[in-house]
C-alpha positions as CSV (number, residue, x, y, z in Angstrom):
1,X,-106.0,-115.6,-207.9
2,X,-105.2,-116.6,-211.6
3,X,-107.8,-118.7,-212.0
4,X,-111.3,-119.9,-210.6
5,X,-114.3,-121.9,-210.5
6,X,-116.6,-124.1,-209.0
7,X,-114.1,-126.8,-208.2
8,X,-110.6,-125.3,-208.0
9,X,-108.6,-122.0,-207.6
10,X,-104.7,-121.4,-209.0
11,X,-103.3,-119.0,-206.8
12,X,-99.8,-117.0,-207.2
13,X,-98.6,-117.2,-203.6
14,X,-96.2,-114.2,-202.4
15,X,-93.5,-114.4,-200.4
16,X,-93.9,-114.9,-196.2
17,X,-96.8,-116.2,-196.7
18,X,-97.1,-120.3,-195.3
19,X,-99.8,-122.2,-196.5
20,X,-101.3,-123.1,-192.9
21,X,-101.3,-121.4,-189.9
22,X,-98.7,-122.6,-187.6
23,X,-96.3,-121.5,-184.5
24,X,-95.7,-117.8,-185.3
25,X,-97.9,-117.4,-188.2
26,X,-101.4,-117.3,-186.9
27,X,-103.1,-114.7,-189.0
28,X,-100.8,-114.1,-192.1
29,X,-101.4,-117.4,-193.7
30,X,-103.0,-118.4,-197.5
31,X,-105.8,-120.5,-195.4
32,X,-106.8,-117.2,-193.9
33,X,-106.7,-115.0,-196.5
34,X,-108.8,-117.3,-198.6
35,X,-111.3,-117.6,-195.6
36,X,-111.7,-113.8,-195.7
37,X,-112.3,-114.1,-199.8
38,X,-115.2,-116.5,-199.0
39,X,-116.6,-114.7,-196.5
40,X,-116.6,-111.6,-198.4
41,X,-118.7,-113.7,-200.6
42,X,-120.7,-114.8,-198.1
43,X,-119.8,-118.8,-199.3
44,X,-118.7,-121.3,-196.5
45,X,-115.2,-122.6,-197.0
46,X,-113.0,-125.5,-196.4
47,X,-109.2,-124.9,-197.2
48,X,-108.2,-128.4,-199.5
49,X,-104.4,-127.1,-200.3
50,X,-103.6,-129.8,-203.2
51,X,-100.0,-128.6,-203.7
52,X,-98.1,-126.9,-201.1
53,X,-95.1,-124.5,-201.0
54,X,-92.9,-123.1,-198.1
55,X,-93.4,-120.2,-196.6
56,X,-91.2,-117.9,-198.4
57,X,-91.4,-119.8,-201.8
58,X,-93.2,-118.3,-204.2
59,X,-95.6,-118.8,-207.1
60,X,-98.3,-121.4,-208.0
61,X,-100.7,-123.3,-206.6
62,X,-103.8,-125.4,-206.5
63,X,-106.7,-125.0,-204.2
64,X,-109.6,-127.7,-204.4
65,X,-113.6,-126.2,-203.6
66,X,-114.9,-129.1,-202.5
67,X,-114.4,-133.0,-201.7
68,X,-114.4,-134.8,-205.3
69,X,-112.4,-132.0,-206.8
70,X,-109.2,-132.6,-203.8
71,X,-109.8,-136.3,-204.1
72,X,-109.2,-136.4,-207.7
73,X,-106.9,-133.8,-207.7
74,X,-104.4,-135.7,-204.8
75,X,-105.0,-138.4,-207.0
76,X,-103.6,-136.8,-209.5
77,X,-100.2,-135.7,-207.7
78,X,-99.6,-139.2,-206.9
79,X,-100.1,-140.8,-210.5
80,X,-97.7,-137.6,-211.8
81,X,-100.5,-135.9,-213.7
82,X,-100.1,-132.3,-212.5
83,X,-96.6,-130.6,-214.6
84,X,-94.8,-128.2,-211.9
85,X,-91.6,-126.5,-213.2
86,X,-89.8,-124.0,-210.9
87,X,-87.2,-121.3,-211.3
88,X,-84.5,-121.5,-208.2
89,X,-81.6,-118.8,-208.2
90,X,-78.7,-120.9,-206.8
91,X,-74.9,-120.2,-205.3
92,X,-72.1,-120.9,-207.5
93,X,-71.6,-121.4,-211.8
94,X,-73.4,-124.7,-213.3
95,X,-72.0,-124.0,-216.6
96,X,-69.6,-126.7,-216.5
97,X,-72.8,-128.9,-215.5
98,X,-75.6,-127.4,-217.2
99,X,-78.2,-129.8,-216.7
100,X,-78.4,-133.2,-214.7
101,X,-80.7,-135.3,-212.1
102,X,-80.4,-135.8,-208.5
103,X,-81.5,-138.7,-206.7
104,X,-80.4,-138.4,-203.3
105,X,-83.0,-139.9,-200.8
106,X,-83.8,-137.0,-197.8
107,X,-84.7,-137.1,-194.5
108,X,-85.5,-135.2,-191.4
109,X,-82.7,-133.9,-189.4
110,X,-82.5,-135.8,-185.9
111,X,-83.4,-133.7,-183.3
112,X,-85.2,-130.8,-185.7
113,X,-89.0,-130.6,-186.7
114,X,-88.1,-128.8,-190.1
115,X,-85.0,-129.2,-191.2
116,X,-84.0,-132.0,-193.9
117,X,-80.7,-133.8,-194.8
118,X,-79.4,-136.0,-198.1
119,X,-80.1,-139.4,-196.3
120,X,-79.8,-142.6,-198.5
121,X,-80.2,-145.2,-195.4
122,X,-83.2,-143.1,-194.1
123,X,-84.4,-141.4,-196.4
124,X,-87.3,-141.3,-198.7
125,X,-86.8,-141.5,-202.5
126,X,-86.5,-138.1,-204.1
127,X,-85.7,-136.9,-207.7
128,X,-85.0,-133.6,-208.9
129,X,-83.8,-132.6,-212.5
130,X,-82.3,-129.4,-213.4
131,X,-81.0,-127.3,-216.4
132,X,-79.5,-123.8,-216.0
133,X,-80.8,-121.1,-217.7
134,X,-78.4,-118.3,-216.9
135,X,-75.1,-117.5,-214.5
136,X,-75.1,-113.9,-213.6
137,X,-71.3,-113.3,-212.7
138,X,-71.9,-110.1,-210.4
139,X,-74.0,-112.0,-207.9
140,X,-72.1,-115.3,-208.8
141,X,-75.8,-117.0,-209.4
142,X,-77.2,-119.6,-211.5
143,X,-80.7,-119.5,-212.1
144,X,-82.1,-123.0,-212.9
145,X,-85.1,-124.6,-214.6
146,X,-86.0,-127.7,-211.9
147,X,-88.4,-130.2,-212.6
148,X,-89.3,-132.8,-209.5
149,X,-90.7,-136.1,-209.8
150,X,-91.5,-136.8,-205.8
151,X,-92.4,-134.0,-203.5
152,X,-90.0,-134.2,-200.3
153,X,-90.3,-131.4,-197.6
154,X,-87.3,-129.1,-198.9
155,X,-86.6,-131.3,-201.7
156,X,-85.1,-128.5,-204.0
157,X,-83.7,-126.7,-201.2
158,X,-82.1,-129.9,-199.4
159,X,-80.6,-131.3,-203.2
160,X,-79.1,-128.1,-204.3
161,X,-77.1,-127.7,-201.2
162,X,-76.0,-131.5,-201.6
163,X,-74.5,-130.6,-205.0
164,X,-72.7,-127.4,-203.7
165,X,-75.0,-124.9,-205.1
166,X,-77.9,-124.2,-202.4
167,X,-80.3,-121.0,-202.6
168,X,-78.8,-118.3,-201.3
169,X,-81.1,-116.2,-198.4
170,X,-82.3,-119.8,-197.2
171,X,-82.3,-119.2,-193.2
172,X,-82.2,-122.9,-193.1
173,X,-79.4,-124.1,-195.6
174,X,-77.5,-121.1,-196.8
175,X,-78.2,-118.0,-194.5
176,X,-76.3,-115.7,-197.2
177,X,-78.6,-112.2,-197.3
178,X,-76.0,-110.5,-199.3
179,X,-78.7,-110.3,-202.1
180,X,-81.8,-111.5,-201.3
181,X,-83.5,-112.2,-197.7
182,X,-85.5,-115.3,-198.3
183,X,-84.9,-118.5,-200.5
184,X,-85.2,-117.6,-204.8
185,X,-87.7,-120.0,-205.4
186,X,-90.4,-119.7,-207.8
187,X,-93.1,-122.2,-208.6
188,X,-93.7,-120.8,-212.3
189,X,-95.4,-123.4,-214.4
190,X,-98.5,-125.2,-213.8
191,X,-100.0,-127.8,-216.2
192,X,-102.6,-130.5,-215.9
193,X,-106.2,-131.7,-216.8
194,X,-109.3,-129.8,-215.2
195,X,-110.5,-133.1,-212.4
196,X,-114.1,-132.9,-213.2
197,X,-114.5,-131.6,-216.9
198,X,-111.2,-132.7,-218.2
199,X,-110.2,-130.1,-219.6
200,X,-106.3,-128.5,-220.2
201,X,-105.2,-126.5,-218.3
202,X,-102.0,-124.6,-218.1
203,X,-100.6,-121.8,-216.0
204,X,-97.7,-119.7,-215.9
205,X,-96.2,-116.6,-213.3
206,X,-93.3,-114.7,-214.2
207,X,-90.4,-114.1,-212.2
208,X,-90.8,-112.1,-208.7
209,X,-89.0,-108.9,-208.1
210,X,-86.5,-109.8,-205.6
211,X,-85.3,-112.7,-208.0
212,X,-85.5,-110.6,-210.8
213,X,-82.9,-108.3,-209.1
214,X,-80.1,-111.2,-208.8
215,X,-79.6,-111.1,-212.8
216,X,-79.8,-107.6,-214.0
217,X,-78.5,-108.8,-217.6
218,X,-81.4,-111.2,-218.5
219,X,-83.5,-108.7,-220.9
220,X,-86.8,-110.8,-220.4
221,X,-86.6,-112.6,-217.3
222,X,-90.7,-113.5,-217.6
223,X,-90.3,-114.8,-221.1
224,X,-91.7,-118.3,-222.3
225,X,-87.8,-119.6,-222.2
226,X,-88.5,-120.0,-218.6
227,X,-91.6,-122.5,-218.7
């Protein structure tokens, strides 16, 4: 927990760790953890998850207190007010394309209930800009700066792979655990107005270890460069 009070929480979320419980993850989810915090505190608790990430994505995220908080909040996500920038470590060398947009509409994969594909006759509109940071030649690995403008299930994920560059370690679209054993992706900035005093807020968490690990040469992989 990075931050707290009366009407929302920013939480740093680990690695294999979904946001709800669901088939196969009962017990190990954020919604219970948080209702064991509140009931340490003896405080009832409604889980109001205004951002969400995947399971094994890690980083930040909002958690509303109460009612007016998530309304205004949500609110929020839709009209564009809340800043999220991620870090993604992806397959291949961008340096020939070191920063650009995608716009490829996704969908869900016929026949699956999780996985997405690039869909521009189904699919719903999504936008995902990117600039690379760093290409790590050992691991041949770019890591990214990504910035989204709609929120599609797997958007980052999905979009990557559709340029020939997905995540390496994603069990879904690139199950390649030579260096890593879950998808390198980090939610690593947060920054928006506070939805019932107005004030600025604005959050940052630096680079998990596993990702880390991909590019040995970066001397300050949790510097402000990255936000």
């Amino acid at each position: 927990i990075l931050y707290e009070d009366e009407d929302l929480m920013v939480i740093n979320k680990a690695a294999n760790v979904p946001i709800h419980p669901s088939q196969g993850n009962f017990s190990n989810s954020l919604a219970n953890g948080l209702a064991w915090y509140f009931k340490q505190k003896q405080k009832p608790f409604v889980f109001r998850a205004v951002n969400r990430l995947d399971r094994d994505t890690t980083g930040l995220l909002i958690v509303a207190k109460n009612a007016l908080s998530s309304c205004i909040l949500s609110d929020m996500v839709r009209n564009r007010q809340i800043h999220r920038t991620y870090l993604a470590a992806v397959s291949g060398n961008l340096s020939r394309q070191p920063e650009g947009t995608i716009d490829v509409p996704i969908a869900r994969l016929p026949g699956s209930t999780i996985e997405r594909i690039p869909d521009p006759v189904r699919g719903e509109a999504a936008l995902t800009h990117y600039e690379l940071l760093f290409y790590q030649p050992q691991t041949d690995t770019s890591l990214l700066k990504i910035r989204l403008e709609t929120g599609r299930t797997h958007q980052i994920r999905v979009h990557m792979k559709a340029i020939g560059h997905p995540l390496p370690g994603d069990f879904l679209y690139c199950p390649d655990y030579r260096f890593i054993d879950r998808q390198p992706l980090h939610s690593t900035y947060l920054r928006f107005s506070h939805p019932v005093t107005g004030e600025k807020l604005e959050f940052s968490a630096s680079l998990p270890e596993d990702m880390r690990k991909l590019f040995p040469d970066i001397k300050n992989p949790s510097g402000p460069v990255f936000f």
